[in-house]
MIVO-554559 format. One record per residue (C-alpha): x, y, z. Coordinates in steps of 0.25 Angstrom, whole numbers, padded with zeros to 4 digits, always signed. Each point is the difference from the previous one (the first is absolute). Layout:
// residues N
XYZ ...
// end
This chain:
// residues 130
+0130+0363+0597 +0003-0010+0011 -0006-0010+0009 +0013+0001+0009 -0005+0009+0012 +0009+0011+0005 +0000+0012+0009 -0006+0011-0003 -0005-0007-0013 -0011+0009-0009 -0003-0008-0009 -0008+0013-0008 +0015+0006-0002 +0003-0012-0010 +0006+0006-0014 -0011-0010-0006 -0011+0003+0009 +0002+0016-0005 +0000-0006-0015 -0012-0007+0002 -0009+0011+0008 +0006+0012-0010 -0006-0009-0013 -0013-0002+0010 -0001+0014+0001 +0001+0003-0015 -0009-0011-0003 -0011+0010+0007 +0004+0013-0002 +0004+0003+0015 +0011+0010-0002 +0003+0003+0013 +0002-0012+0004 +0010-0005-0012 +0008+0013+0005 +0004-0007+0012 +0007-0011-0008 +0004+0008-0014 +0010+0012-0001 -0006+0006-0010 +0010+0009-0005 +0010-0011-0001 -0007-0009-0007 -0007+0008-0011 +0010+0010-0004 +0008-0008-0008 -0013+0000-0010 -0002+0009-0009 -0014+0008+0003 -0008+0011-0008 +0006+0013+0004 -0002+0007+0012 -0006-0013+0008 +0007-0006+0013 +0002-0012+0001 -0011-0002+0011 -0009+0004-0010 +0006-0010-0011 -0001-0011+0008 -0014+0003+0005 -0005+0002-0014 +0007-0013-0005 -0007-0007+0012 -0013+0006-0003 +0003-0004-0014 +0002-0015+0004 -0013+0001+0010 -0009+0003-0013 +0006-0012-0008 -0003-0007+0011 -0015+0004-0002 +0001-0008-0013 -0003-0015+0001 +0013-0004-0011 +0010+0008+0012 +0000-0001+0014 +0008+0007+0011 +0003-0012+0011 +0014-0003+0001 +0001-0015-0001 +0011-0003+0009 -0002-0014-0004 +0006+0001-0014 +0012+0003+0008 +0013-0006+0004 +0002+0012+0011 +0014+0000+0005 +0005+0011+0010 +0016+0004+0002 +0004+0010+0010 +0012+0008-0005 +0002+0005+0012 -0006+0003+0015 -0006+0013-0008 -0003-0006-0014 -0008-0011-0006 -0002-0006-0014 -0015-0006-0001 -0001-0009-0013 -0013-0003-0007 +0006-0012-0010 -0013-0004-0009 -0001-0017-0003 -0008+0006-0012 +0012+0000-0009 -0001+0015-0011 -0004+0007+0011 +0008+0011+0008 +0007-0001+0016 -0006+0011+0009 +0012+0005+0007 -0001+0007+0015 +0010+0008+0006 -0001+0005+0013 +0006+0009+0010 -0001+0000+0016 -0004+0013+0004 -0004+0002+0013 -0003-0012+0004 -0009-0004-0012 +0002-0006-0015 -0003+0009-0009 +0000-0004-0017 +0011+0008-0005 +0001-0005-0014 -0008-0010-0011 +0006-0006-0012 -0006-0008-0008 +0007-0011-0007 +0000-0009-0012 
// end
């Protein structure tokens, strides 16, 4: 994200911007909105799930999942982007690395990959890292 003004500048089609609305979107269980930042099937394929079960419904169940911890008062579902060093690399014109680096040392990077398709970033791939 930028400052700089230039033509024809959406700042809502920023590869950081789609991260931050897809983890909004999960936070309160609005599926159809996460959609227009996750694909899905590229995403959560690579796990493995209880037999017969998409990936849609994997990751809607593990959202679910979270959403009902979150009901606890020990867990809570808020990304806190401040715990964060956020840095953002762009492979390409089409590709882009969003890095969640934690100042909390023991715990894990949130790695973003995203893809432009269409004319909008969609998260392609998490990893998380030690």
């Amino acid at each position: 994200m930028s400052c700089q003004k230039k033509e024809n500048n959406n700042s809502n089609n920023e590869p950081l911007i789609a991260v931050i609305k897809l983890n909004s979107a999960e936070e309160i269980k609005n599926f159809k909105e996460a959609l227009n930042y996750l694909d899905v099937d590229k995403v959560y394929t690579k796990y493995s799930k209880p037999v017969g079960m998409t990936p849609e419904e994997y990751w809607k169940e593990l959202v679910n999942t979270s959403y009902q911890f979150s009901r606890d008062k020990k867990f809570t579902n808020v990304f806190k982007y401040y715990d964060y060093n956020i840095v953002t690399k762009k492979r390409d014109e089409n590709e882009c690395l969003i890095s969640f680096i934690p100042y909390k040392k023991g715990s894990k990077s949130i790695i973003y990959t995203l893809n432009l398709k269409g004319g909008k970033w969609k998260v392609v791939n998490i990893d998380y890292t030690p």
